[in-house]
Backbone bond lengths (Angstrom), bond angles and torsions (degrees), N, CA, C in turn:
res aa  C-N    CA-C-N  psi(-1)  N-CA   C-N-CA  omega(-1)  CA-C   N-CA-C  phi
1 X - - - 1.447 - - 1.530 111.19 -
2 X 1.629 109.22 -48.31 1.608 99.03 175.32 1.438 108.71 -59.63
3 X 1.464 123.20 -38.92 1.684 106.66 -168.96 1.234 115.18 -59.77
4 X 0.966 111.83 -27.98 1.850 131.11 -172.08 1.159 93.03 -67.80
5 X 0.977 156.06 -58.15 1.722 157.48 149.85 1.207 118.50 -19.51
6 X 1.326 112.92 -81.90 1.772 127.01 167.71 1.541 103.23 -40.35
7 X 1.297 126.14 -31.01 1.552 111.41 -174.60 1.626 95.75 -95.83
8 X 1.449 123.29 -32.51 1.771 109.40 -173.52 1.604 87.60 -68.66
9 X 1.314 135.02 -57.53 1.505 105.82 175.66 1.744 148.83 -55.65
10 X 1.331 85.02 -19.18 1.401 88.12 176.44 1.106 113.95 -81.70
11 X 1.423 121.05 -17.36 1.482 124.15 168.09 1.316 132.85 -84.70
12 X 1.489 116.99 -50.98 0.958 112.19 159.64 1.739 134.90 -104.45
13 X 1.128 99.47 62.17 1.424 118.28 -174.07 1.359 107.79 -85.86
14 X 0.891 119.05 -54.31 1.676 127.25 -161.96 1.631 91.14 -73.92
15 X 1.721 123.01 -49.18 1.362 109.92 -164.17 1.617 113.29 -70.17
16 X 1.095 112.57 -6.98 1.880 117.27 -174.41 1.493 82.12 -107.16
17 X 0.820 161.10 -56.75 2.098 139.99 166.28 1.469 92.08 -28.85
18 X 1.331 128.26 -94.56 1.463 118.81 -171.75 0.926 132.67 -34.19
19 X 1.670 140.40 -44.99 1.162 134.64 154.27 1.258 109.76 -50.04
20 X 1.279 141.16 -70.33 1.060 133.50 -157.35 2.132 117.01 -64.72
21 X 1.368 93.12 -3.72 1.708 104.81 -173.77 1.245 88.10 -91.02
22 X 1.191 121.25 -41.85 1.489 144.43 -154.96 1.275 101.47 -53.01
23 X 1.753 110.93 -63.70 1.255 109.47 -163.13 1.759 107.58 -78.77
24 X 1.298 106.76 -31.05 1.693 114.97 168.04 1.794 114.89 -26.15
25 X 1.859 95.32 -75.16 0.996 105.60 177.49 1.541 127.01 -28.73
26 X 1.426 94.08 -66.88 1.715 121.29 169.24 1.574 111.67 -20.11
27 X 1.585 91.10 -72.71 1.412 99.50 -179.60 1.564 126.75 -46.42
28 X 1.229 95.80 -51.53 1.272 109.74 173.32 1.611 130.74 -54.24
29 X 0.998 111.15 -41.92 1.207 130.11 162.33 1.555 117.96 -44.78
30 X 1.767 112.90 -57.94 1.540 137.44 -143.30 1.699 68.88 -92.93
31 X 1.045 142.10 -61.62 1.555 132.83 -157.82 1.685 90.16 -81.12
32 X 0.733 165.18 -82.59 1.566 154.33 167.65 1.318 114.89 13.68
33 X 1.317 112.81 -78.16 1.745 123.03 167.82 0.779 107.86 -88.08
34 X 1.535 163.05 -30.57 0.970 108.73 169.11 1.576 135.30 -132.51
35 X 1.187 109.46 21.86 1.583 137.92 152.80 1.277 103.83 -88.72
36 X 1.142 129.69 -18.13 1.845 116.66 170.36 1.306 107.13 54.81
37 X 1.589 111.72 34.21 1.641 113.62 166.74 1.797 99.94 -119.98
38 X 1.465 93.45 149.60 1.568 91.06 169.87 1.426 126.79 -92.39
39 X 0.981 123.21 117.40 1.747 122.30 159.21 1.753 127.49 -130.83
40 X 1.856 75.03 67.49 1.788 86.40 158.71 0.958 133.22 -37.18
41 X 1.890 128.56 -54.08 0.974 147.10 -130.58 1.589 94.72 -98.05
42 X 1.255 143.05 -24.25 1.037 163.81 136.30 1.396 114.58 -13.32
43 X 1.871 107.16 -84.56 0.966 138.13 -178.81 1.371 99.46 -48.28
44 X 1.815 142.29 -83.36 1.176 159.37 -164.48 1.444 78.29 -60.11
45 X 0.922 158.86 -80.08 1.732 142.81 -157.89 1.495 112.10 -38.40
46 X 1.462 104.37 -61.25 1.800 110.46 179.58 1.443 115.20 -54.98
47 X 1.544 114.34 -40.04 1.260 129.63 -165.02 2.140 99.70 -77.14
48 X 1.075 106.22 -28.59 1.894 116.05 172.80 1.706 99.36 -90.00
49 X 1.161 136.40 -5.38 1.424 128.93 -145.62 2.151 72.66 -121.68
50 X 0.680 109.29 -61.75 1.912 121.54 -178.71 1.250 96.41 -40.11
51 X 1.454 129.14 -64.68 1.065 142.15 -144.41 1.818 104.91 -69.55
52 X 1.342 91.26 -66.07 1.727 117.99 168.44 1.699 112.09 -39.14
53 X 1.264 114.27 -62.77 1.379 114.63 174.23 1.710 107.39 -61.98
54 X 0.861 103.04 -31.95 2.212 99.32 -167.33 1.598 81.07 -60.18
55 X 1.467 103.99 -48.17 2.047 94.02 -154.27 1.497 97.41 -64.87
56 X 1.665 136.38 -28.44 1.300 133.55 -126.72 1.787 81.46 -92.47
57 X 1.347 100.25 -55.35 1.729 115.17 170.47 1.439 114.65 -38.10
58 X 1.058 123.28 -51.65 1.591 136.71 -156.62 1.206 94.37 -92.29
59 X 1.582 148.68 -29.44 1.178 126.84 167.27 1.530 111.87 -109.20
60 X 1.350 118.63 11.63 1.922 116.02 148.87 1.669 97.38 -74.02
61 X 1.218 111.77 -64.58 1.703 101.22 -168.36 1.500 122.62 -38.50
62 X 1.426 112.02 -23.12 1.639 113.06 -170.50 1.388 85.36 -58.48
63 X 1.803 97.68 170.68 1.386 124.14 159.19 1.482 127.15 -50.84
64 X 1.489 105.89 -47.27 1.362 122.80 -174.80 1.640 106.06 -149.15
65 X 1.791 97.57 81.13 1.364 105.97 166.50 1.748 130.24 -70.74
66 X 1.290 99.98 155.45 1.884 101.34 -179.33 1.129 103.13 -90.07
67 X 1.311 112.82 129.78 1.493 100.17 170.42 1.453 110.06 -100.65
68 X 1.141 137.45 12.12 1.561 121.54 145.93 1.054 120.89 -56.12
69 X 1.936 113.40 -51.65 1.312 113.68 -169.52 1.807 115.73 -39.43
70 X 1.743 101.08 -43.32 1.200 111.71 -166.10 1.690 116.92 -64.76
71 X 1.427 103.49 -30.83 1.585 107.63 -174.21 1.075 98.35 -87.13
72 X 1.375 154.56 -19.13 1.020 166.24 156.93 1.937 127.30 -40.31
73 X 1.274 89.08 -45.92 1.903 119.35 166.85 1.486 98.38 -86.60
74 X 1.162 123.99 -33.78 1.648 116.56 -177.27 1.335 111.28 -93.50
75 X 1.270 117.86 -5.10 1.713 116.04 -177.03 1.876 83.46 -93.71
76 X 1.201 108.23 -67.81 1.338 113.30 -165.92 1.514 107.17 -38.32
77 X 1.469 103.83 -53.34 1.801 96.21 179.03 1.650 98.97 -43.46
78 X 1.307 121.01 -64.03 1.418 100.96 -139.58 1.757 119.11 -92.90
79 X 1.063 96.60 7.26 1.872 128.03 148.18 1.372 98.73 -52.19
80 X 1.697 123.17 -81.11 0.991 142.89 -178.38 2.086 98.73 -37.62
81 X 1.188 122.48 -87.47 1.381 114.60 -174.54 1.294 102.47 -50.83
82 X 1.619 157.90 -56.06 0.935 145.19 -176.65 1.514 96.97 -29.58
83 X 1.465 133.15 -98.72 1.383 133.88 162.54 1.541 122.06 2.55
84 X 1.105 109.15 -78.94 1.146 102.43 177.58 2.077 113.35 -53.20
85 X 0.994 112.56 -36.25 1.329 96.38 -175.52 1.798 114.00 -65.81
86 X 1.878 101.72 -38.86 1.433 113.36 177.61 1.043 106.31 -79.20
């Protein structure tokens, strides 16, 4: 049951970052023009949240992933949203 896990994430990791940047972006955008309100903080979140998952994906798929690298992109992300929320 755990492998079955470790493999639905390792697979689809990167595509639930994109959707979920996806719809960020979106939002962000659609309230930009045309609510004439700002939500940068939004936008630059999804757009670091995309980024983070592509790498997190791209180095589970290797043969012989690091797993520092990985906790490393996942600490930083959530440094990064801490910040942004404070």
């Amino acid at each position: 049951m755990i492998q079955l896990m470790k493999d639905l994430i390792k697979k689809y990791i990167g595509i639930a970052g994109f959707i979920v940047a996806l719809i960020g972006i979106l939002t962000s955008a659609y309230y930009k023009f045309y609510q004439n309100n700002e939500l940068d903080l939004v936008g630059e979140f999804s757009l670091l949240l995309l980024v983070s998952t592509m790498t997190i994906s791209n180095e589970l798929n290797k043969s012989n992933p690091k797993q520092w690298y990985i906790y490393l992109v996942t600490v930083v992300l959530i440094f990064c949203f801490i910040y942004v929320i404070y």
